[in-house]
TORBATOR-810414 format. One record per residue (C-alpha): residue in one letter; z, x, y. Coordinates in nm, 3 decimals. Example, Ala and Ser with C-alpha at 12.3 -4.5 7.8 and 13.67 -1.06 7.14 Angstrom:
! TORBATOR-810414
site residu A | pz 0.780 | px 1.230 | py -0.450 $
site residu S | pz 0.714 | px 1.367 | py -0.106 $
! end
This chain:
! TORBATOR-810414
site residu X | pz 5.259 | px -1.576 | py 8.666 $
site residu X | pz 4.902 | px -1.561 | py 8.879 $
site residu X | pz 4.867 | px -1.853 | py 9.144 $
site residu X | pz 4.597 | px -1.952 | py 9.290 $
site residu X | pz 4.540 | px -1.680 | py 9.529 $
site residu X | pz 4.501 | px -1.441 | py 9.228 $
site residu X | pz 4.360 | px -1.584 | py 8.967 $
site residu X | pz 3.963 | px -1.639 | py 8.953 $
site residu X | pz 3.749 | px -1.890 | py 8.726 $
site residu X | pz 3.452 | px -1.754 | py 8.588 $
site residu X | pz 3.224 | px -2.043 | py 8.442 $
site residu X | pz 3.001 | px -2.034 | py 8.209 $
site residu X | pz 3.078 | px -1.707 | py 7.909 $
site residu X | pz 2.752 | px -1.574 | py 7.826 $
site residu X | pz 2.708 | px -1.199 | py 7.887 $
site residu X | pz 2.662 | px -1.217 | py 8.318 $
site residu X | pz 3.005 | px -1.409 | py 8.316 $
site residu X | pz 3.204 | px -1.187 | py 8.039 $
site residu X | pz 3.125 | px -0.888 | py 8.187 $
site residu X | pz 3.202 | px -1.025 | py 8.522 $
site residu X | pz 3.539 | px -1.149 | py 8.407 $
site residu X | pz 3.637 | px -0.773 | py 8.247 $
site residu X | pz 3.544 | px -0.607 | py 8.546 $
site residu X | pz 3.781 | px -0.842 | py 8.744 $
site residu X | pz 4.056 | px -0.762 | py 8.460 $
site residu X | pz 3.994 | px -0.393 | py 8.489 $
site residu X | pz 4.033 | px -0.396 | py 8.833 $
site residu X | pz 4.391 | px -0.607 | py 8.807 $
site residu X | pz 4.275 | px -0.983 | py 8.869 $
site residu X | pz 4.352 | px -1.219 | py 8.650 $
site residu X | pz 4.106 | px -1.453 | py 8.513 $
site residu X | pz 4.008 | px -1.774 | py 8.311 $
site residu X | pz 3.701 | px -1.841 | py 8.142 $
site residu X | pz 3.510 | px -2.176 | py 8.087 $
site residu X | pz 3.234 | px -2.197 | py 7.847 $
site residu X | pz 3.116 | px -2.570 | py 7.752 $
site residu X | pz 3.051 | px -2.487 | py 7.405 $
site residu X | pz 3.231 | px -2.494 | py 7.113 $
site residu X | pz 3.191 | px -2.087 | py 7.033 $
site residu X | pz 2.972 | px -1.768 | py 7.172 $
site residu X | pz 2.655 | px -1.911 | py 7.108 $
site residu X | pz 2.434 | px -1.733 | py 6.879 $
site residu X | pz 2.086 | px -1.765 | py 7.092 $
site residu X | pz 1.803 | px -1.563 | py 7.082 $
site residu X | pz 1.755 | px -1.472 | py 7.432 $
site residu X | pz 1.779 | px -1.156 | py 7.653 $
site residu X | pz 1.773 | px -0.882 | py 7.434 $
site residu X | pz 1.724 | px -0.527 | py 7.644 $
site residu X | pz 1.960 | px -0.363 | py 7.857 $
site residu X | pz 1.830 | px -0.114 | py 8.116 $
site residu X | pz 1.960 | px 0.222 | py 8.158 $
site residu X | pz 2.134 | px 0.153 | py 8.476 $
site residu X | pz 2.334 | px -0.142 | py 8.317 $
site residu X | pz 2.411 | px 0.089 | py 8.007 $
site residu X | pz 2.576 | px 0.310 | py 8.288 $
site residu X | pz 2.771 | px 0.014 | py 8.466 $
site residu X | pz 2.924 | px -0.065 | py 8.115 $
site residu X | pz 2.987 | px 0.245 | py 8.032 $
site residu X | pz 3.216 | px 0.224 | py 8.310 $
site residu X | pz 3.403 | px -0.055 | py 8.146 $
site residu X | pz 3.404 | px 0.131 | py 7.797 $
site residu X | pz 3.158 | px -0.081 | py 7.620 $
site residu X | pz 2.825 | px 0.126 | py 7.617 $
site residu X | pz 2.990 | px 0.367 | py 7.327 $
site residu X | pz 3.086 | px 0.075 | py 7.122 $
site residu X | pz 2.785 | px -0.159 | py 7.136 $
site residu X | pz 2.540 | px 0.101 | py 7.080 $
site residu X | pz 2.603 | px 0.149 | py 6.651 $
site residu X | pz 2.496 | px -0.195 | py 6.663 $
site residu X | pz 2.194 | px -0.217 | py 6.877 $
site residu X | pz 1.813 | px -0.019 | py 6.856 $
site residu X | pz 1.771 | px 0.299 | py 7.105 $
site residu X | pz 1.430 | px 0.232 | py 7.253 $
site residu X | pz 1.332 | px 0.572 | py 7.469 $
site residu X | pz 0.986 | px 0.453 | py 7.532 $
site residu X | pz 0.771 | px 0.137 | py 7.587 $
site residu X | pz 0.357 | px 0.057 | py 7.602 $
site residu X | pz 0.122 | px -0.161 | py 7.759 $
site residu X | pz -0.149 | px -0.251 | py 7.536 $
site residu X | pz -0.487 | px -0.398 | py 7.604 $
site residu X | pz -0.514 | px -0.711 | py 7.320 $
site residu X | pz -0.856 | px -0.726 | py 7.347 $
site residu X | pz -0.978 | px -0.366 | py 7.184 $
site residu X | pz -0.664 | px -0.256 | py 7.033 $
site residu X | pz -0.603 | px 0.050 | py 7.270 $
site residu X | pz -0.283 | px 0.199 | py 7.374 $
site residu X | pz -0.340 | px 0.154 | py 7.787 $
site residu X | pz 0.003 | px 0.334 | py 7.856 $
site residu X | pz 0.329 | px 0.505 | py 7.717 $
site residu X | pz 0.631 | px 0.497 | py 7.968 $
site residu X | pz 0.895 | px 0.790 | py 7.823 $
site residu X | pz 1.242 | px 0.733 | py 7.977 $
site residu X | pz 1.312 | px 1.050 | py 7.865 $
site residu X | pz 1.142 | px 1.195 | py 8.115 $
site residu X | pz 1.445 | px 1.053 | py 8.323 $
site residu X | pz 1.713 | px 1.263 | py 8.115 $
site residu X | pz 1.835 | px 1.498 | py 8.383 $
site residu X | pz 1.902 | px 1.179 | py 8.624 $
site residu X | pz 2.047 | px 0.888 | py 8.422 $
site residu X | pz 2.336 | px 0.904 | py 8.144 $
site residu X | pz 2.124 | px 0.648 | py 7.896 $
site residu X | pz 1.770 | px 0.756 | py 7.938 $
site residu X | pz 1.667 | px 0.493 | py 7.707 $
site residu X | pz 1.677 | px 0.070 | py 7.675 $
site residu X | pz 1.937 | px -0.029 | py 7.405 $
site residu X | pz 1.794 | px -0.359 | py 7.224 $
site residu X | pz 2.112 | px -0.536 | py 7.154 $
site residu X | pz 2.124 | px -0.909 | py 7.188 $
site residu X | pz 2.302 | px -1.079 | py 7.449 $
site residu X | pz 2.486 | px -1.316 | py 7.250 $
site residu X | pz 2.634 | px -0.961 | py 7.065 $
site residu X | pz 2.744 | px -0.838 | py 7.385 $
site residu X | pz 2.955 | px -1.187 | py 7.463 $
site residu X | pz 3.083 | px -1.147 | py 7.139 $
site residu X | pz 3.225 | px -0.782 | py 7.176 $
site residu X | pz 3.350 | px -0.878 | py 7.492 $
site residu X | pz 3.555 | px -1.163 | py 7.402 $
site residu X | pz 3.655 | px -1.018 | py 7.035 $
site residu X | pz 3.815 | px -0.667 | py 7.212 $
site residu X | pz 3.954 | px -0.803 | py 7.565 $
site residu X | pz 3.978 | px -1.165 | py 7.606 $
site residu X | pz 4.232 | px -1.427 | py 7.510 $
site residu X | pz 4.509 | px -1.258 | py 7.655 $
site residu X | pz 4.703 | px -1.440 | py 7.958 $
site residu X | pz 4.554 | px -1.277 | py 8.258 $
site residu X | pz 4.191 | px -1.233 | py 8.050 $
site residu X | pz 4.225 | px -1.647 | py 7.913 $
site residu X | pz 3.834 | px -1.770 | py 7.757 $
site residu X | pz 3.838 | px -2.143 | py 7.659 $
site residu X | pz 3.533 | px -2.294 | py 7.499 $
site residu X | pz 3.491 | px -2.641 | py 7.425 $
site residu X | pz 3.584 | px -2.645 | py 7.813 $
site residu X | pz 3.363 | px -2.811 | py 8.043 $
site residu X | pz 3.390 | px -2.790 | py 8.436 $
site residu X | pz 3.322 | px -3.134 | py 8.599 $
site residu X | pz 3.452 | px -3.105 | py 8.962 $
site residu X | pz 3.553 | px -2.860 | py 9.244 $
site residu X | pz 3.722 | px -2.941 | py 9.562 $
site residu X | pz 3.784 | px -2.611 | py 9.789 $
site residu X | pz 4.095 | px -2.601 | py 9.966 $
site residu X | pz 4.303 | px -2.370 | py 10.253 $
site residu X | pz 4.383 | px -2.142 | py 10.030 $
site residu X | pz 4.197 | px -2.162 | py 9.701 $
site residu X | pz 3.999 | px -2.391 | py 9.457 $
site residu X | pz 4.050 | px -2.681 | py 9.265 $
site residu X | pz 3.847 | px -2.759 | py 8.951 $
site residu X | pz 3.818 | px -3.065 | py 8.738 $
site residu X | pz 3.761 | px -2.977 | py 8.365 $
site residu X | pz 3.744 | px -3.157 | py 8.053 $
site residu X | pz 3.849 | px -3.025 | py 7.693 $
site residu X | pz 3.877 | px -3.230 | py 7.381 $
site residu X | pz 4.238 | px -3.225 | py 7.499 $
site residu X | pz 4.197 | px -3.486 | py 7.781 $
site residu X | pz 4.133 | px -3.395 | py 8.144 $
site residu X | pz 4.312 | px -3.116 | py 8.384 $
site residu X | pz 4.270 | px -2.945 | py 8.648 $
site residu X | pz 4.297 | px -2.562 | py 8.744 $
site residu X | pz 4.418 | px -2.436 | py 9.074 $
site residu X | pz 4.261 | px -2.093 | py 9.164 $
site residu X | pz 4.151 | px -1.850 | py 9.458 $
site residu X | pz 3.792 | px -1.851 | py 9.333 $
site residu X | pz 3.514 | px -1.945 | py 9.143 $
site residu X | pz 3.221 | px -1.736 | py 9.025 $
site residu X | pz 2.913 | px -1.952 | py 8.886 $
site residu X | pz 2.787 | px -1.760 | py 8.546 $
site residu X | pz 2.651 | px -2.107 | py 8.395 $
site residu X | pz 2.284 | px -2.066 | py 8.397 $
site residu X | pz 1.963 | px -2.177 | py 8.541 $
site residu X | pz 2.086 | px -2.502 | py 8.503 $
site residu X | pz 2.426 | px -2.436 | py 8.663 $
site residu X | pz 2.699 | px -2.704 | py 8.694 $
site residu X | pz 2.901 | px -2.501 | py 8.966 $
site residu X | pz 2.540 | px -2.412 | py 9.162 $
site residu X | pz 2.490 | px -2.813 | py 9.214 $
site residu X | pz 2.833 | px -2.905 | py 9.242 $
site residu X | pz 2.816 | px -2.630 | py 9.516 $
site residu X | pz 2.532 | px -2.797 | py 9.720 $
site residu X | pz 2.308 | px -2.488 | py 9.671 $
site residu X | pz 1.959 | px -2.485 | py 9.694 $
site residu X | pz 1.782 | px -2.332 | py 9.404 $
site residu X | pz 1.444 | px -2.209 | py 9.588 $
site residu X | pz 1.094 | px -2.129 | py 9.416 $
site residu X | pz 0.855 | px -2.270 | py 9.166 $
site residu X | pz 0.824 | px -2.370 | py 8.756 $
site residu X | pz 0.537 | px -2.201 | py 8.586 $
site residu X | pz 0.299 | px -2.471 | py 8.427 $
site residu X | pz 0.248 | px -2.304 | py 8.085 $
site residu X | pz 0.572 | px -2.230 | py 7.862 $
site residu X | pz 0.632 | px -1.952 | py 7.628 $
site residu X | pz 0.696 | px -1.930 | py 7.261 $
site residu X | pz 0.929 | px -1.691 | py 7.091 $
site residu X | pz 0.907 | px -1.618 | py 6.769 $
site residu X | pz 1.106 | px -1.366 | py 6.514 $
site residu X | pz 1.025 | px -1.251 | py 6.217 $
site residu X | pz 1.163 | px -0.999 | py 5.955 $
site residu X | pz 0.825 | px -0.884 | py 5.861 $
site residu X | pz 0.776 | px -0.549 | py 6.021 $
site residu X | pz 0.494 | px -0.552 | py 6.224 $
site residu X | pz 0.454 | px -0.182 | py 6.216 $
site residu X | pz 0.262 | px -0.193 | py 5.897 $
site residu X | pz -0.009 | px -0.405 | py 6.054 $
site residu X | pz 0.035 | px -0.183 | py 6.362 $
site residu X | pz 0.185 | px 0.125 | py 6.367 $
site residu X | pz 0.148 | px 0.203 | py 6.702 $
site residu X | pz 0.394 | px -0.015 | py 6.819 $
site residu X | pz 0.669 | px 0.068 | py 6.968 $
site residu X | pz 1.041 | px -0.137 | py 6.985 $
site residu X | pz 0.892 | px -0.306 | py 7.339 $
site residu X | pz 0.544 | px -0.354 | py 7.387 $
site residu X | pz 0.326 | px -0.565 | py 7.651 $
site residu X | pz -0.015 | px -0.687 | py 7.537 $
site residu X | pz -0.243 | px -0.770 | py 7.809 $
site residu X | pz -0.500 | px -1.038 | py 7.714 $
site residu X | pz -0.696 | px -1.285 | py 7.961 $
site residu X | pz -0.633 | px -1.551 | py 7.693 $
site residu X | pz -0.341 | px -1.523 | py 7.561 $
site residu X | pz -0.107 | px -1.211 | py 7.658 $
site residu X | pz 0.200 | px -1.120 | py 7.480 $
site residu X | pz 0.531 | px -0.923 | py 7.440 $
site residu X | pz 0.634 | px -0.799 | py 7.158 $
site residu X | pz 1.013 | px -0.658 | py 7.100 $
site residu X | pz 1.231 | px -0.539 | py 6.773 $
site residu X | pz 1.572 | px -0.643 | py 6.777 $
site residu X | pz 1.841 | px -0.557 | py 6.483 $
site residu X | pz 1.913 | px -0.934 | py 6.386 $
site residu X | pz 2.174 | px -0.957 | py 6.150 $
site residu X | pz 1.965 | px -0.764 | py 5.838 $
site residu X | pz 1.934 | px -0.392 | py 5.842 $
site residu X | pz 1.550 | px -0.423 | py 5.857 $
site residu X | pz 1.577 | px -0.589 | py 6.218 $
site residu X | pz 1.383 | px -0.869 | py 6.352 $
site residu X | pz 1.035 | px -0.861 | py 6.537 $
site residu X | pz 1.120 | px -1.076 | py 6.882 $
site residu X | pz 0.642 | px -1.183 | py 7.003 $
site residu X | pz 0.660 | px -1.420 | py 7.276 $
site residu X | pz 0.356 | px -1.593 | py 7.351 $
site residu X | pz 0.264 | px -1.846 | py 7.694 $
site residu X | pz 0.172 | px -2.200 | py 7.551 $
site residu X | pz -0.070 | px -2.418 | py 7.729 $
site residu X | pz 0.023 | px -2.725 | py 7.904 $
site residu X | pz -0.194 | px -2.969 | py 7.683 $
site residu X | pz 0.011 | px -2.836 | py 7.343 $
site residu X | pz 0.370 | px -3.012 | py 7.278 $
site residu X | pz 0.690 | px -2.868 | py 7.172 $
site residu X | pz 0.652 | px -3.049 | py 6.813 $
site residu X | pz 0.323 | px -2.894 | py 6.760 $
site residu X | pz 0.381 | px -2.540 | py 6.889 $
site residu X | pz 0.714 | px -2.503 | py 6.658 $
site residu X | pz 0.553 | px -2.670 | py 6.392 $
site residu X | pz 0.533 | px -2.424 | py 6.082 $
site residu X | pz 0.111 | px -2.377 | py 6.065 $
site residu X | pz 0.110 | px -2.340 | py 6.439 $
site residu X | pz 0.342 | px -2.063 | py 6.426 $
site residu X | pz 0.191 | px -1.879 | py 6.125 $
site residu X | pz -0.160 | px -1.952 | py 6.295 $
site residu X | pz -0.052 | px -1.779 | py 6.616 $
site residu X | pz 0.086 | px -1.462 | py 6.438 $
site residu X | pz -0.239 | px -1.457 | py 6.259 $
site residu X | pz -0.412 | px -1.469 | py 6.499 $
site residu X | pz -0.222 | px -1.197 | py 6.720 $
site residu X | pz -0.191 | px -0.973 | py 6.335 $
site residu X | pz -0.391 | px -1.048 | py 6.107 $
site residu X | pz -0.204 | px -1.003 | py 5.762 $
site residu X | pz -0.205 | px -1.089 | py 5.404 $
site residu X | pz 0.028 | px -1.377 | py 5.304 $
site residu X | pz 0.247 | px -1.600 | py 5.539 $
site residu X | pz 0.458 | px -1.420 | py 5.786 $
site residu X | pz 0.855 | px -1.504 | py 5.704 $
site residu X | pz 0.935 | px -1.654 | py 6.048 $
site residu X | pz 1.360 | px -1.618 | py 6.123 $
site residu X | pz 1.353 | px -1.884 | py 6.392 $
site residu X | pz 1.104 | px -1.996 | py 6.702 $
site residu X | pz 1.206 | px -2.157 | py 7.007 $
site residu X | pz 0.990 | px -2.301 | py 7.300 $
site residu X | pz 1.121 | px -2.284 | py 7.682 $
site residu X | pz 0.970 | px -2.339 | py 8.028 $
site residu X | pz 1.031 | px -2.109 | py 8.292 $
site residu X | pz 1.092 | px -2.087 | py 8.610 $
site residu X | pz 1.097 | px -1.828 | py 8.922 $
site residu X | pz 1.375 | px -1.952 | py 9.149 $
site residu X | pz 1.654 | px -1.810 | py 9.394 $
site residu X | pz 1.915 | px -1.970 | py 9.485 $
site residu X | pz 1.967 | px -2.000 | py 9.931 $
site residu X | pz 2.306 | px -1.833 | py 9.906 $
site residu X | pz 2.471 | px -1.657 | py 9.644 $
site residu X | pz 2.814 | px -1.767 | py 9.849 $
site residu X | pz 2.952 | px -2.083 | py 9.961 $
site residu X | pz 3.272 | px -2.074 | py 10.069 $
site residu X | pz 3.533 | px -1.968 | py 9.774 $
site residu X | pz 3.249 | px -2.065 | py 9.489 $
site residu X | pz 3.023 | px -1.759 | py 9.425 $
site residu X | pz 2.702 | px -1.691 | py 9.192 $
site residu X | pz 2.560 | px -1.472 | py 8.948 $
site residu X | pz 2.335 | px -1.465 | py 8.692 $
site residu X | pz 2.077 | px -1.713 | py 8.583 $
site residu X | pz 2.280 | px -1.928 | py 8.809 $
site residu X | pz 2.174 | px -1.734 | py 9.151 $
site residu X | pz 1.862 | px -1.590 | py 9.029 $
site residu X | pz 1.621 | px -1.683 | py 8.734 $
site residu X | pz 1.265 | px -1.538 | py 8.613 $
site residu X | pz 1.016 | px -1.489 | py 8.363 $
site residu X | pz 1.141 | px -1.271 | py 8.055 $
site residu X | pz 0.835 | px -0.997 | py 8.122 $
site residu X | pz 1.048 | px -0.681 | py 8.189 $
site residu X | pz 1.383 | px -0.771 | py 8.075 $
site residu X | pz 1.522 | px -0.818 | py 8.391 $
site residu X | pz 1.693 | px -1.111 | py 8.400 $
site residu X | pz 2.038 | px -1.013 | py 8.197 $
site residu X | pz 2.022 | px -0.703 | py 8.399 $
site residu X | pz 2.002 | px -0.771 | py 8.734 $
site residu X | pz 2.287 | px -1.067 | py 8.619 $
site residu X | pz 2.493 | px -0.814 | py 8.525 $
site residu X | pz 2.456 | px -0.637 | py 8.848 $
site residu X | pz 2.522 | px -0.888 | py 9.030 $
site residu X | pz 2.892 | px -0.932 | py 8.848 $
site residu X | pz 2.961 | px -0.549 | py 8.922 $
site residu X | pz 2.898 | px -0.555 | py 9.272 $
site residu X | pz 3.092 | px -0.874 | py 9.289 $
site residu X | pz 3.385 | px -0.771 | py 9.146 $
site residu X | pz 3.436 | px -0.511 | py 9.329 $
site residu X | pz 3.426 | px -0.703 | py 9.653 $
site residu X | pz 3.597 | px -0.962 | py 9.499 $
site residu X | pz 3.920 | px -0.776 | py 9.379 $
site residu X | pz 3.958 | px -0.587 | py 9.732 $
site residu X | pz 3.967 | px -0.944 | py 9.898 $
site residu X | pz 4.207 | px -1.046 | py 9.659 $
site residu X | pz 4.443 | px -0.745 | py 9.708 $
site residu X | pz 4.423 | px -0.773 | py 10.054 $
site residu X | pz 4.226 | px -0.457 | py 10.097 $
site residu X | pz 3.923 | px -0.655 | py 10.249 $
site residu X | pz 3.847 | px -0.977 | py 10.500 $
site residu X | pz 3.623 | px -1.207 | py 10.290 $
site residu X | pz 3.350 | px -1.154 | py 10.517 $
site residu X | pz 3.263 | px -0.888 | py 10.193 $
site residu X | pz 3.154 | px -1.159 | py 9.976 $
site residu X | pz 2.858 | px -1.228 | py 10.246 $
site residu X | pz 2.760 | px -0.938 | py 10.192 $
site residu X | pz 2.756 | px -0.939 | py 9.789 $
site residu X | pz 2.529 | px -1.251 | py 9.884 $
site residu X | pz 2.307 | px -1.068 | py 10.085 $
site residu X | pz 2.328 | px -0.716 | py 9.886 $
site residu X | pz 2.239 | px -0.915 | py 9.559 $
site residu X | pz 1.988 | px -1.160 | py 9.686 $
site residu X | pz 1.766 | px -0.895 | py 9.827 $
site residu X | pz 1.779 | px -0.737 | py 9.491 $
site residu X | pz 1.677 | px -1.083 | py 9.324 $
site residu X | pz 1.380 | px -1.204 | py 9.558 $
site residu X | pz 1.245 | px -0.778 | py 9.635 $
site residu X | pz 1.289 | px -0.623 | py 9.277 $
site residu X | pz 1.375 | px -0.870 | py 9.021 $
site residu X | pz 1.139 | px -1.169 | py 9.142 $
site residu X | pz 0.876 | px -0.991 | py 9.306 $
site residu X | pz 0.853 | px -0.712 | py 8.959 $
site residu X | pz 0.856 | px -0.996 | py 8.697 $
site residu X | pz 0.580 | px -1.199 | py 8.887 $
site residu X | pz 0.369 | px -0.879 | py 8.867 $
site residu X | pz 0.450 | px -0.821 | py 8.522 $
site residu X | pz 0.284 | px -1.165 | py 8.412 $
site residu X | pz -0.001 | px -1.127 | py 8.631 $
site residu X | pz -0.117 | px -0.784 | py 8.476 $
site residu X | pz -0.110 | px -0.917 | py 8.126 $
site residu X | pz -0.270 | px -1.205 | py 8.229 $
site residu X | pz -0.575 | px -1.090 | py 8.443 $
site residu X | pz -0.881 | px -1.232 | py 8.376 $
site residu X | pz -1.103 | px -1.089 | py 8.619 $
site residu X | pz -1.299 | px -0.793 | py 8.391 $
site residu X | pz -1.303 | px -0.561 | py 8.628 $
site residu X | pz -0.977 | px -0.651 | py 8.788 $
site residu X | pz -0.852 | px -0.543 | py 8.469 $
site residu X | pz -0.989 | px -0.204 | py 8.445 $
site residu X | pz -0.888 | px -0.083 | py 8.739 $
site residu X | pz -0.518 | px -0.222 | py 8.638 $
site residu X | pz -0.543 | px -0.043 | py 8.322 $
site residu X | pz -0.692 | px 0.271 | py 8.500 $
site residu X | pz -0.385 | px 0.276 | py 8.750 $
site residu X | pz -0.127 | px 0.234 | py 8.493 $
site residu X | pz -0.285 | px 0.518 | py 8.253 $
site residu X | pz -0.288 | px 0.768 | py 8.606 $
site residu X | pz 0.099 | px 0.617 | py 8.632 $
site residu X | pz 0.177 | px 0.696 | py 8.284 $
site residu X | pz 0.014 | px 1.039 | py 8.309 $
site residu X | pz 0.166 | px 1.209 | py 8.579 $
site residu X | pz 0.520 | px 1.298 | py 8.559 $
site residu X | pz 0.659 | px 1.199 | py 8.909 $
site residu X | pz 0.415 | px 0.897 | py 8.914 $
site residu X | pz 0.573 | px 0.782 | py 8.570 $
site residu X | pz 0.914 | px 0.855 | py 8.683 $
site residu X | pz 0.907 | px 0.680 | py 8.998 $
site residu X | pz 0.723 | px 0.391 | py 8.788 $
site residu X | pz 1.071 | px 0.387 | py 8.577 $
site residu X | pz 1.308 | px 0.426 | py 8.785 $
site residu X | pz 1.176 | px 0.087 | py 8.943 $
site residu X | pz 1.184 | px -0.089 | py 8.606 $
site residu X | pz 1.491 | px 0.024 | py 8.528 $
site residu X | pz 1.665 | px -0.121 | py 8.853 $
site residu X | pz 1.804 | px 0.167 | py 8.978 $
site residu X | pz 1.560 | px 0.118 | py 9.297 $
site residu X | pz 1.706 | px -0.228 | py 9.312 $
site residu X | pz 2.043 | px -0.058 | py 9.295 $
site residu X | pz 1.982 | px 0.183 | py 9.560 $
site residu X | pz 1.787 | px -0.068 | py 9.832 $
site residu X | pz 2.084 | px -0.336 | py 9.788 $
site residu X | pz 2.328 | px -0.093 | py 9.873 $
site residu X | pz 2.189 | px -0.011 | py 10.194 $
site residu X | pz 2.199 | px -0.369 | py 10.328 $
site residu X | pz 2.450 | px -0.447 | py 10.560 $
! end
């Protein structure tokens, strides 16, 4: 049976923390899940997965079998919302004779958990329990002790580590003592799906679009849903003098996707959601035998899709580190350096890209804005300038600069 100097506790089972805990099992360490909730939870968050983390699960076997189910995106646009034009077109294509997926799958993060943990988990050495909350950790000589509560009663769970996967908001983060560093943006966003397909009203859309507007910007994704016609993901900022109850209320909504597309009738709106968001790292991404990844370690705006990604990064390169230290085939002194690998990936690529990501579409400077949109087309337009462009967006830059910190 694992002991404690084996076995690791992932927290929190969204997609950073399954994938995270089926690398580990790949690689021979046994693990235990905790997610609070009752079941995978169906949310409608991250929703595209880069080419360079369709390459890291391929490695695990999952690319092939999630892809049926998701929407191959090869290309993506920046608009200008203000006269209708097509700015840019970004072809990953043009990446083909580098990268295995030269193209963004949209698949749904809450589909990914649920592969996951249908196909590998609930096995002994590969054990997910929801309805399982973690309440305490005490680090020991040799391992970690954790405090959880179940609708059983109370236990607790000796093990060698812990890996934080439990959000922005994360439980193992605080009980940890870690700071989480950075700032809360004073407008939130909106996201809103419908089934009505937007390409009729514009069929120059692509599956991921940004819309760059001095008043109100926008993204605009297609997801699959659970119908065969797919979903339409726009996400919209929301000022700070508008509440919650009035931006989800039903004319609100319908008045801000008329407003963005003008159409005949009511728009048939699948569900809508309101969020703040933040731009935070946390000071360490290792304490001791408690590790993070994920939201937990790193959070950002949603402009770019980078979140889930560079999450999921942040599991692989952890795992490996984390199973050699466990074998005894590496000191611990490894896991400082996941910290410092991954958090120079968070703060240079995944921070610093997403800030500039909301700051184009936002603009309001006239001029500013042309010579944005100018520099983008010239980016678009030239084939090493445009691949260069994507390699950055697609992490593998990220990838390739974290590696080389020691």
């Amino acid at each position: 049976m694992p002991t404690e100097s084996t076995r690791v506790l992932v927290v929190g089972a969204g997609p950073v923390g399954m994938v995270c805990a089926l690398a580990l099992n790949r690689l021979g360490v046994p693990v235990t899940v905790l997610e609070s909730e009752p079941a995978p939870v169906r949310d409608q968050r991250a929703a595209s997965i880069h080419p360079s983390t369709l390459e890291m699960l391929d490695d695990l076997g999952v690319t092939e079998k999630i892809r049926p189910h998701g929407l191959v995106s090869s290309t993506y646009r920046f608009h200008d919302r203000q006269t209708g034009d097509v700015v840019a077109e970004f072809d990953l294509g043009r990446l083909a004779d580098e990268v295995r997926f030269p193209y963004v799958l949209q698949y749904e993060q809450y589909k990914l958990t649920a592969a996951i943990a249908a196909e590998y988990a609930d096995e002994s050495d590969f054990d997910v329990r929801f309805s399982h909350t973690l309440t305490g950790l005490t680090e020991t000589a040799s391992g970690v002790e954790a405090e959880i509560t179940s609708p059983a009663g109370a236990e607790r769970l000796r093990v060698a580590y812990v890996v934080g996967c439990d959000g922005g908001r994360s439980t193992v983060r605080k009980l940890a003592g870690i700071d989480f560093e950075g700032f809360t943006y004073p407008e939130r966003f909106i996201k809103i799906a419908t089934s009505f397909d937007l390409r009729t009203v514009r069929p120059e859309l692509s599956f991921r679009n940004y819309f760059s507007d001095p008043a109100e910007w926008a993204n605009v994704f297609k997801v699959r849903g659970e119908s065969p016609g797919g979903l339409w993901r726009v996400i919209l900022p929301i000022g700070a003098d508008e509440d919650d109850a009035t931006a989800l209320s039903p004319e609100r909504v319908e008045q801000r996707l008329q407003k963005f597309l003008p159409k005949t009738g009511p728009y048939d709106v699948e569900y809508r959601d309101v969020y703040g968001v933040n731009q935070r790292v946390a000071a360490t991404f290792r304490q001791g035998r408690i590790l993070l990844a994920g939201d937990s370690a790193h959070v950002n705006n949603p402009i770019g899709g980078m979140g889930m990604n560079g999450g999921i990064h942040d599991a692989i390169n952890l795992t490996e580190k984390l199973a050699k230290v466990i074998a005894g085939a590496a000191a611990d002194d490894v896991l400082d350096l996941y910290s410092r690998q991954r958090r120079h990936a968070a703060v240079n690529y995944v921070q610093a890209q997403t800030i500039a990501n909301k700051r184009l579409l936002e603009e309001r400077d006239p001029e500013v804005r042309r010579q944005n949109f100018d520099a983008l087309r010239r980016t678009a337009e030239n084939f090493d300038t445009a691949r260069a462009y994507m390699r950055r967006a697609a992490l593998f830059d990220s990838l390739h600069d974290a590696a080389a910190v020691t």
